[in-house]
Structure formats: structure tokens, C-alpha cells
C-alpha positions as CSV (number, residue, x, y, z in Angstrom):
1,X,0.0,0.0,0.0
2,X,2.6,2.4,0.6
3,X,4.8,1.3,-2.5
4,X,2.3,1.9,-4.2
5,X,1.2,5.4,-2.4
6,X,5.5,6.4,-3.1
7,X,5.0,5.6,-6.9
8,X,2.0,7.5,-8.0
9,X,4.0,10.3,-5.8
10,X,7.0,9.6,-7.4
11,X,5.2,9.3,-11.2
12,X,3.2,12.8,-10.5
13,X,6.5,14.7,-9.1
14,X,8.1,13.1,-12.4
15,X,5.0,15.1,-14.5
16,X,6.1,18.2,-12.9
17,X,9.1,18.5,-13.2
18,X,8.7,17.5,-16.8
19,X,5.8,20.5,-17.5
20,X,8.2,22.6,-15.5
21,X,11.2,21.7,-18.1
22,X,9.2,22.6,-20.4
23,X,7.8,26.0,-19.4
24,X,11.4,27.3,-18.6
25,X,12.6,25.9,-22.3
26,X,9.7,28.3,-23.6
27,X,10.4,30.8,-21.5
28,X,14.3,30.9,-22.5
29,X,12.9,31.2,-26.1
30,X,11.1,33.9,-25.5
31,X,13.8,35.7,-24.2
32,X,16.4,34.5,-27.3
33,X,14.2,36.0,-29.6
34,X,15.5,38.4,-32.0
35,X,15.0,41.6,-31.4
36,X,11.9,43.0,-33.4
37,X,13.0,44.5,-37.1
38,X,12.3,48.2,-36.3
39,X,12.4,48.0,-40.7
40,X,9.7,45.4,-40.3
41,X,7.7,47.4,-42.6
42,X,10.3,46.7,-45.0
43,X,10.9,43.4,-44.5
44,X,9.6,41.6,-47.5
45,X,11.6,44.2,-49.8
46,X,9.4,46.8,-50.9
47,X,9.8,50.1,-51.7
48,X,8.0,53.3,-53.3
49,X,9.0,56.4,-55.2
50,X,6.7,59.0,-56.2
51,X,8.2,62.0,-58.2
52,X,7.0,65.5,-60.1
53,X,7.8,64.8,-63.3
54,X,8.8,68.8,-64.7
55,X,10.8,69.7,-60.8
56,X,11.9,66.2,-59.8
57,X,10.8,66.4,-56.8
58,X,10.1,63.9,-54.7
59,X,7.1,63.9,-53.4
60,X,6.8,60.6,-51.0
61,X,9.5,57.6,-50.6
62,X,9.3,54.7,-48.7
63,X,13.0,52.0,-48.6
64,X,13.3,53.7,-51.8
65,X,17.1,53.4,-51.6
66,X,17.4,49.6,-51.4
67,X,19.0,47.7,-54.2
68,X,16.2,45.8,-55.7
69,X,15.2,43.6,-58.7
70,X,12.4,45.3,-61.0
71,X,11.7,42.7,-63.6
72,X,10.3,44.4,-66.8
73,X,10.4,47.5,-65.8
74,X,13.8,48.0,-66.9
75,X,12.5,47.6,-70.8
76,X,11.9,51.5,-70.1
77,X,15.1,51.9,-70.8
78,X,15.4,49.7,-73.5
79,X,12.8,51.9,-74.8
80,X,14.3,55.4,-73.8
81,X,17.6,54.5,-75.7
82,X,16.5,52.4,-79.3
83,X,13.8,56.0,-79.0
84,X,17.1,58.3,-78.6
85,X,19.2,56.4,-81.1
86,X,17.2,54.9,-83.9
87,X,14.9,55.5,-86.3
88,X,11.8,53.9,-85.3
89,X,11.0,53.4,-89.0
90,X,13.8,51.2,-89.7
91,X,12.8,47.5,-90.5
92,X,15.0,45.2,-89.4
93,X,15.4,41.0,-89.8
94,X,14.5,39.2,-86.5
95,X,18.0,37.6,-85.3
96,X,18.3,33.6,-83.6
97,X,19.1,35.0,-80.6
98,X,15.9,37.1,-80.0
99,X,13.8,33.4,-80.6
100,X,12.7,32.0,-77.8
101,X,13.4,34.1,-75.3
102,X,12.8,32.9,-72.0
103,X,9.3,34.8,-70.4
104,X,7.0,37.1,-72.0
105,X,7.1,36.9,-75.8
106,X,5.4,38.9,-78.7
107,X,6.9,35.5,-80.6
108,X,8.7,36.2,-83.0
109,X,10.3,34.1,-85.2
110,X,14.1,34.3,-87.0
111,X,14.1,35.5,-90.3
112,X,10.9,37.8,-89.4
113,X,10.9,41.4,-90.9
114,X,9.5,43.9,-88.7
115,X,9.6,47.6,-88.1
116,X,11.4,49.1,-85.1
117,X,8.4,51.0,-84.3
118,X,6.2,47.5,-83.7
119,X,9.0,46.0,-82.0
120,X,8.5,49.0,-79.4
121,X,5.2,48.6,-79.6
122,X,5.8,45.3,-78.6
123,X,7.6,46.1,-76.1
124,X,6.2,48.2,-73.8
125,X,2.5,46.9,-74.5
126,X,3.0,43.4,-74.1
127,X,6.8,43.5,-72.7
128,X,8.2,41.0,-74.9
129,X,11.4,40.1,-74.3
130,X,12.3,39.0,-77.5
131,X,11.6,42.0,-78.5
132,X,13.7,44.0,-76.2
133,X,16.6,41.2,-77.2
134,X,15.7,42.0,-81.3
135,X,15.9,46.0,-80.1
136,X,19.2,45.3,-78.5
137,X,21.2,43.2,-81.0
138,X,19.9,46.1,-83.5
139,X,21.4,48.5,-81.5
140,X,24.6,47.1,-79.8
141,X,25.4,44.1,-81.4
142,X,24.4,42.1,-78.8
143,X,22.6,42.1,-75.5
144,X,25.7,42.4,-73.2
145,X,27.1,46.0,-75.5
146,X,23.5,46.6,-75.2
147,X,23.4,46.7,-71.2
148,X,26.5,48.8,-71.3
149,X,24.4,51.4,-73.2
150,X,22.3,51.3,-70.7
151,X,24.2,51.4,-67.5
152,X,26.1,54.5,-69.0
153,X,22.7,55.9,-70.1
154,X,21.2,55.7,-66.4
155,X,24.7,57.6,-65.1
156,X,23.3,60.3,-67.4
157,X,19.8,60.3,-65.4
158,X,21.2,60.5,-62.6
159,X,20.4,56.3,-61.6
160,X,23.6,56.0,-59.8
161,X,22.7,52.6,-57.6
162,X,21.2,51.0,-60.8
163,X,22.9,48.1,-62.7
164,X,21.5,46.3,-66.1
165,X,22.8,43.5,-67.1
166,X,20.2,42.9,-69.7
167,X,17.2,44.6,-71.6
168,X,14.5,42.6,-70.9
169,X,14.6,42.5,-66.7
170,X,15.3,38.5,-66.4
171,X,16.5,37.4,-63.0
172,X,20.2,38.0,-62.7
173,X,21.5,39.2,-59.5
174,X,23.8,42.2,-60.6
175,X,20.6,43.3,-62.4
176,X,19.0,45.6,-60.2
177,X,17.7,49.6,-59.0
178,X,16.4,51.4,-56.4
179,X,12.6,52.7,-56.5
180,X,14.0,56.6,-56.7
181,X,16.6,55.8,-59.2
182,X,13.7,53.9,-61.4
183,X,11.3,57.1,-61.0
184,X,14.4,59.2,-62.1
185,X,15.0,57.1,-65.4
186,X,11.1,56.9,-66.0
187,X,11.2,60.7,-65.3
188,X,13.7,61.0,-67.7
189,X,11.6,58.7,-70.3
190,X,8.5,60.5,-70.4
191,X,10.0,63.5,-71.1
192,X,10.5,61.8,-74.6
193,X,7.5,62.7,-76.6
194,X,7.3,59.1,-78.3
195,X,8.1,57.2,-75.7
196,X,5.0,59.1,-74.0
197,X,2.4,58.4,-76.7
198,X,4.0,54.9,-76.8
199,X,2.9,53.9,-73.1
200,X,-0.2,56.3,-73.2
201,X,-1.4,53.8,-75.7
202,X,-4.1,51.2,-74.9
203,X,-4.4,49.4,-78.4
204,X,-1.7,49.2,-81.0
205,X,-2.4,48.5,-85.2
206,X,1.2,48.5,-86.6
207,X,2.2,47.4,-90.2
208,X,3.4,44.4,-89.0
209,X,1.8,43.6,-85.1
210,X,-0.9,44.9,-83.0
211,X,-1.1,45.1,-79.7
212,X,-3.4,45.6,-76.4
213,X,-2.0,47.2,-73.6
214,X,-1.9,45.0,-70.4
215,X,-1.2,48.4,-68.3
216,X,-4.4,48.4,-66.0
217,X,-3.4,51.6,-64.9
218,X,-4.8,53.3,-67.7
219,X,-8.2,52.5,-67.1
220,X,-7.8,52.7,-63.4
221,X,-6.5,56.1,-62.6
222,X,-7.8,59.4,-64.0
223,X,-5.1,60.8,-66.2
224,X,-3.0,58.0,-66.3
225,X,-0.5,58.3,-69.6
226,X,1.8,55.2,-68.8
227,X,4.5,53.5,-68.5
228,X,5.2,50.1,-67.4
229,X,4.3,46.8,-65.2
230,X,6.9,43.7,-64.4
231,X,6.5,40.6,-63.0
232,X,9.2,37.8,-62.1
233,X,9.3,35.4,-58.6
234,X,12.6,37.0,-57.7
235,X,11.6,40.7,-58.2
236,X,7.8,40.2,-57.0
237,X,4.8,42.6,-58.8
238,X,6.3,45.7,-59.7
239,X,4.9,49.1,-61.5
240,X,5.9,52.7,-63.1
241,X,2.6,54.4,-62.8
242,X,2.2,58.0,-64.7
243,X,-0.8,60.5,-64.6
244,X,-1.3,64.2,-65.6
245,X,-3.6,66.4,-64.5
246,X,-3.9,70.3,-64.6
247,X,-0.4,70.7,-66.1
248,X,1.6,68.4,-63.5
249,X,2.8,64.8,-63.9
250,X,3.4,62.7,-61.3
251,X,5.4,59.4,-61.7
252,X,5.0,56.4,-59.3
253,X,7.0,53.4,-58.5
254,X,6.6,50.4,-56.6
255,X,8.6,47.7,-56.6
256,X,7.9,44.0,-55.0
257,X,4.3,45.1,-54.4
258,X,1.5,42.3,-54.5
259,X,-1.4,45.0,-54.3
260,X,0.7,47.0,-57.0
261,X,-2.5,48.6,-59.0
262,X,-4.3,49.5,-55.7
263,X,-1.2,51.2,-53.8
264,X,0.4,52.9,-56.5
265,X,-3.4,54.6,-57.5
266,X,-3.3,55.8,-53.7
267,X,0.0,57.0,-53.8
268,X,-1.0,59.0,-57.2
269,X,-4.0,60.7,-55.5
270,X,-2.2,61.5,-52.5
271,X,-0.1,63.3,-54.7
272,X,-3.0,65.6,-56.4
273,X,-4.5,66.0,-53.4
274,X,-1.6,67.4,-51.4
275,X,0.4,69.0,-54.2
276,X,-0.4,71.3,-57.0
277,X,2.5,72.7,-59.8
278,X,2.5,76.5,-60.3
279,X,4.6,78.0,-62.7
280,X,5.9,81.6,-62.5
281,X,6.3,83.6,-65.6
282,X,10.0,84.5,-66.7
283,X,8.2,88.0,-67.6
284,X,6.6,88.5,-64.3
285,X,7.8,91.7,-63.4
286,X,9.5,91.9,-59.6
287,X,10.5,95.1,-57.8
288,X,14.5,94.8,-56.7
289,X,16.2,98.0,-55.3
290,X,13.3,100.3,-56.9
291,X,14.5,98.6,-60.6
292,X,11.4,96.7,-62.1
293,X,13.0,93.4,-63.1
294,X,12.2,89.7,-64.5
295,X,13.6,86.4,-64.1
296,X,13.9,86.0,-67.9
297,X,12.3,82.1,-68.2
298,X,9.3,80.3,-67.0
299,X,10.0,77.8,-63.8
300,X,7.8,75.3,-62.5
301,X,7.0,75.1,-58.7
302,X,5.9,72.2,-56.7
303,X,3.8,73.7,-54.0
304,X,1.9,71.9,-50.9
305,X,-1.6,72.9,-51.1
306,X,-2.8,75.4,-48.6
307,X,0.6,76.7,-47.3
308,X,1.9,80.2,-47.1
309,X,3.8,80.9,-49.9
310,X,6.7,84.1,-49.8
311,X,8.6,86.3,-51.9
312,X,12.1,88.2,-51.5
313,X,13.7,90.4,-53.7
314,X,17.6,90.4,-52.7
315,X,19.5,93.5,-54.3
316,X,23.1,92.4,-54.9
317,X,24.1,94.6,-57.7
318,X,25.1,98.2,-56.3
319,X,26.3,99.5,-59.5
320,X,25.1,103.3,-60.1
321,X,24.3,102.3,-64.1
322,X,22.1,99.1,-65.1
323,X,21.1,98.6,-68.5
324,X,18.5,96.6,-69.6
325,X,19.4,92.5,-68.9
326,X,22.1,93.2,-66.4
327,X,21.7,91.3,-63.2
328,X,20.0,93.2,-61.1
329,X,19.8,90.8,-57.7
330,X,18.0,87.7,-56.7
331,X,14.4,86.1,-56.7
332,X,13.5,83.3,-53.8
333,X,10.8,81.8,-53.2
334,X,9.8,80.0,-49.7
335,X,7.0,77.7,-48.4
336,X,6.5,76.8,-44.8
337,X,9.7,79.1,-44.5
338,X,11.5,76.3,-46.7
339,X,13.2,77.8,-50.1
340,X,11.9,76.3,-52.8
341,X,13.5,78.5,-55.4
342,X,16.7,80.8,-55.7
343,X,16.9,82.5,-59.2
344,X,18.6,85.7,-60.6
345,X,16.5,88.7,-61.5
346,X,17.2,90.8,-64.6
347,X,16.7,94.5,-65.4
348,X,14.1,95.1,-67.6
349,X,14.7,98.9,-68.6
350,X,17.8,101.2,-68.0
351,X,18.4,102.6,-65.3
352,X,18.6,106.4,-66.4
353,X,15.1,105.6,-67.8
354,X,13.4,105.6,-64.2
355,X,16.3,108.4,-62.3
């Protein structure tokens, strides 16, 4: 009787101490935890980039500095430089190499004739990659000359943590940007008038192919005039949005975004909403030192809605004789107390004229 009293004691002290073994081994997890990611946010990669198109100004970011694949996106430079360098009404023979090509295809076939123009077409509508691979061998030689172009073109933008190593936006890992260099070089893009009516269109009837936009964007977003979607497992969803309304442009990027459509259309109204572009006549006449005077070319402004807005009139020139177009002083602009624009102001008659 008591044996047996001692082993059920001994078999429930045994449970206890194993339930306690096991609370203190999750309790000593708890505590090895990581710390939390205070970039949690940024975790999974992404990163946005929404720009003015006429100022550059940046007008929200978010990890836009992180090195990142962006899939197709990159044919808008492909586009930018064949646009740049060629003359879209070439017709060119469709080379082996461009066959095949792994992805997204507008499927050509060697021996093919077709114009430059469809192949761009082609492109950016339906972001063939044998295409981009046709528009590169055209231009370079081959792909690899080709990237070259491209890496020296993005220098030139101002893309300065972006490498191509090929014109289509296949997986390779020294092939990669950042979400504001991207909304630089798509900047730079639109301000190409073909490129522009390129990836404003929705259907395409060429001489040789046609073509229906698979840009949602354009149907989803009031104003939208382009430019580009991409798509790979590596670089995740990823989108160069564009709209225009009342004079200003704004350019969106996202890059590794599932929700892609939805969050860049927010980040596009946010940007109407908050912002509004005003531009200030170069013959707008400013008083400086008593000498009626202009800044002698129209500027754009980026200004956030509803805030005070402030002019100064510096006088740096103390010479007793000004003719008309000397430099007179200096015009700046501030918002919220912030500068926003420093220019020189020019005499507009002479100065014996008003003494």
C-alpha cells in the first residue's frame, strides 16, 4: 500500500518536473528572440517612389534606396535608348538569338521582318522580351554591348545605384535599382515625346503587329498616360505608374508590391491632393532695389496645397548704371519658411530711364 502510495507520488512529481522543463525551455525562447526589425515594414523588400515629373521632386518615398530587382520594368530603358538612337522606321530581320526568349514573348520568329516601331510597340504593351533582345542586338550588337548602353545611359539620369545587365529585366543578380533611381529614369523617359504616346497607348495597329495594352493603370487612374508593369518570382509585382492632370505629372514606382494597381493609384491621389504645380512667368515683373526686373524664363513650382507661400527680392548689384538684362539681384521663393527657389533677377529697362 505504501509502494504503491511512493510511486503514483513519485510518477506525479516526475510530471512536474517535466511540465516545468518545459515551461522554462519556452520561457528561454522567449527571451532568445531576435529583437523586433524596427524595418519590419520593410521586411519583404518593398519600396516606393513618387516624383514631379517637370521639378523632380520627390514627393513621398518609402525604402526607396534599397537595391532591388524590378523585372520588366527595366524595358523603359530599353525603350528610352533604341527611341534616342534609332529611327523607329527602320525594318530590321528578326535575329536567332531574339527566338525563344525565356518569359514574356510577342513571338517572333528568325528571319521575321518587322519595323522598329512594332517592335517598341511590342515592347512596352506586351513587354516581350524577344523583342527588347531584337531591339538590343539592333542597336549594340548584342545584349551584353546593349546593357552597357544602358548602365552609361542611367549615369546620365542621374540612376547612380542601378545596374542592367540585360534589356529585358530577367532574373540576374547584378541586375537591379532602387525605387527613386527607377522614378528618375522613368522621369527622364516621359519627357521623350514618343516614348510618351508609346505607353499612353491602350491598343496598337502596326504594319506588321498589334497590340493591347496589359497596363491596367490606364483604365484605373484618372489621367494615367503610362508606363510600365513587371513581373518575375525574384523581383515580385512591380509598376511605373504616370498620370497628368492640370499641367503636373506625377510618376509612381513600386517595386515588390502584390497590391501594385491599388497602392500605387493611392499614392498618385495623394499626390493631387496634397500638391499642385505653379509656374511663375520669366516676364513677371518683380521690384528689386526700386528697378522693375524679371527672371527672364518660366519655372515650375511644386507647392503643398494650402501653405503660405513668400517672396524676397535680394539687391546684390550696387552699381550706379544698369542697363536693360544686367543682373539686377536675386528672386526666392519659400513655403513653410522652406526655399523652394533661388533664381537671378534681370533688369528690364535702364536705369537712367526711371532716375
Amino acid at each position: 500500500m505504501h509502494s504503491s502510495k511512493r510511486r503514483a507520488n513519485l510518477c506525479a512529481a516526475s510530471r512536474i518536473t517535466k511540465i516545468l522543463a518545459v515551461a522554462c525551455a519556452l520561457l528561454l525562447a522567449v527571451f532568445l528572440l531576435p529583437e523586433p526589425n524596427k524595418n519590419a515594414a520593410f521586411a519583404d523588400g518593398r519600396a516606393e517612389c513618387v516624383m514631379e515629373l517637370s521639378t523632380g521632386s520627390t514627393l513621398y518615398s518609402r525604402n526607396d534606396g534599397a537595391k532591388l530587382p524590378m523585372a520588366s520594368t527595366t524595358k523603359i530603358m530599353t525603350a528610352l535608348i533604341i527611341l534616342e538612337d534609332c529611327d523607329i522606321s527602320d525594318v530590321i530581320t528578326v535575329p536567332a538569338e531574339a527566338v525563344g526568349t525565356e518569359g514574356s514573348s510577342i513571338y517572333l520568329k528568325h528571319g521575321d521582318k518587322i519595323s522598329i516601331k512594332d517592335l517598341l510597340y511590342g515592347l512596352m504593351l506586351r513587354s516581350g522580351n524577344d523583342s527588347a533582345v531584337a531591339l538590343a542586338i539592333y542597336h549594340s550588337g548584342s545584349t551584353s554591348q546593349f546593357a552597357q548602353a544602358m548602365n552609361e545611359r542611367a549615369v546620365q539620369a542621374g540612376a547612380e545605384n542601378t545596374h542592367f545587365t540585360n534589356p529585358s529585366g530577367l532574373p540576374d543578380d547584378d541586375h537591379y535599382t532602387t525605387a527613386h533611381d527607377l522614378c528618375l529614369i522613368a522621369c527622364e523617359a516621359m519627357k521623350n515625346e514618343q516614348f510618351r504616346k508609346i505607353v499612353s497607348t491602350r491598343s496598337y495597329t502596326g504594319e506588321y503587329r498589334s497590340f493591347v495594352n496589359k497596363n491596367k493603370m490606364l483604365s484605373l487612374v484618372e489621367g494615367a498616360n503610362g508606363v510600365k508593369t513587371g513581373y518575375t518570382m525574384k523581383a515580385g509585382r512591380c509598376l511605373v505608374s504616370s498620370a497628368e492632370r492640370e499641367g503636373m505629372d506625377v510618376v509612381c514606382v513600386v517595386l515588390n508590391c502584390p497590391d501594385m494597381y491599388e497602392r500605387s493609384g493611392k499614392l498618385i491621389e495623394n499626390a493631387f491632393k496634397n500638391y499642385a504645380l505653379r509656374t511663375v512667368s520669366g516676364s513677371a515683373v518683380f521690384m528689386c532695389g526700386g528697378l522693375p526686373c524679371n527672371i527672364g524664363e518660366d519655372i515650375n513650382l511644386l507647392i503643398e496645397k494650402e501653405q503660405e507661400i513668400t517672396v524676397k527680392c535680394i539687391r546684390t548689384n550696387d552699381a550706379t548704371k544698369i542697363n536693360q538684362g544686367d543682373m539686377v539681384g536675386r528672386l526666392e521663393i519659400y513655403c513653410k519658411n522652406d526655399l523652394i527657389f533661388s533664381g537671378n533677377l534681370y533688369s528690364i529697362v535702364n536705369r537712367k530711364t526711371i532716375f
